[in-house]
C-alpha positions in Angstrom: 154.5 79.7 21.6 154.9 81.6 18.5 156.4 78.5 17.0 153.3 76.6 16.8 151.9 79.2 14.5 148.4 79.1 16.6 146.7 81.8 19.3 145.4 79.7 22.0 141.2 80.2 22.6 140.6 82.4 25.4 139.4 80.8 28.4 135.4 82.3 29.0 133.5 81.5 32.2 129.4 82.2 32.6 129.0 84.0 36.0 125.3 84.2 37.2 124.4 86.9 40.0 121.3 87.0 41.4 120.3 90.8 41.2 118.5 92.2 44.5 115.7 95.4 44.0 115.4 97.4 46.5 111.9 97.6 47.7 111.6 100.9 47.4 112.1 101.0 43.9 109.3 98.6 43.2 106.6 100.7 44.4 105.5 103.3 42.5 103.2 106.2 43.0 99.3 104.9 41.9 97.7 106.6 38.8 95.2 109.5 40.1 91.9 109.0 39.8 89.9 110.8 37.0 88.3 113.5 38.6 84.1 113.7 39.1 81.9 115.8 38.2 81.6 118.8 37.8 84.5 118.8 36.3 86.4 122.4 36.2 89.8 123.4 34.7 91.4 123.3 38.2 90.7 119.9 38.6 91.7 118.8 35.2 94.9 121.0 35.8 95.8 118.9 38.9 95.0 115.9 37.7 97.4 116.2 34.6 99.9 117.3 37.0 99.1 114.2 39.1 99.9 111.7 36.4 102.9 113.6 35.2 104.0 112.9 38.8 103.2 109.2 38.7 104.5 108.5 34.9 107.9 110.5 36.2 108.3 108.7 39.7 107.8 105.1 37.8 109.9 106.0 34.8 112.8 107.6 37.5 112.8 104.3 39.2 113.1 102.2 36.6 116.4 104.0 35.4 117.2 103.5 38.5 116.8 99.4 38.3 118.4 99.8 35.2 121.5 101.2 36.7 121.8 98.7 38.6 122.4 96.2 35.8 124.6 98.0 34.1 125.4 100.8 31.9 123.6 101.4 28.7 120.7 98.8 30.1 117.8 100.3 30.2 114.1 98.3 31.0 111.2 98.9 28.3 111.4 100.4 24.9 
């Protein structure tokens, strides 16, 4: 009522959801093994691309958990 010359306090409520995973985006692919001796260009070469592969598939899935939370929420720094 606009003759009281107050706003009334809007009415909050605290909802708790319990967020599910997906398995699949728990797992991520295992960091390569450095390669032995001898150790040649080639193999340095795959390794690199190797670890690329694993920091990429783990830092994909985690947007991806972070997604599901929200927009704008992202795990990490």
């Amino acid at each position: 009522m606009t003759a009281c010359g107050t706003t009334p306090e809007p009415i909050r409520t605290t909802e708790y959801i319990e967020a599910t995973v997906p398995g699949a985006l728990t797992a991520c692919k295992p960091i390569p093994a450095i390669p032995d001796p001898p150790v040649t260009d080639k193999k340095v070469g795959r390794y690199i691309v190797d670890l690329i592969d694993a920091h990429d598939d783990c830092y994909g899935k985690n947007r991806k958990i972070g997604d599901l939370f929200g927009p704008g929420v992202r795990p990490g720094p």
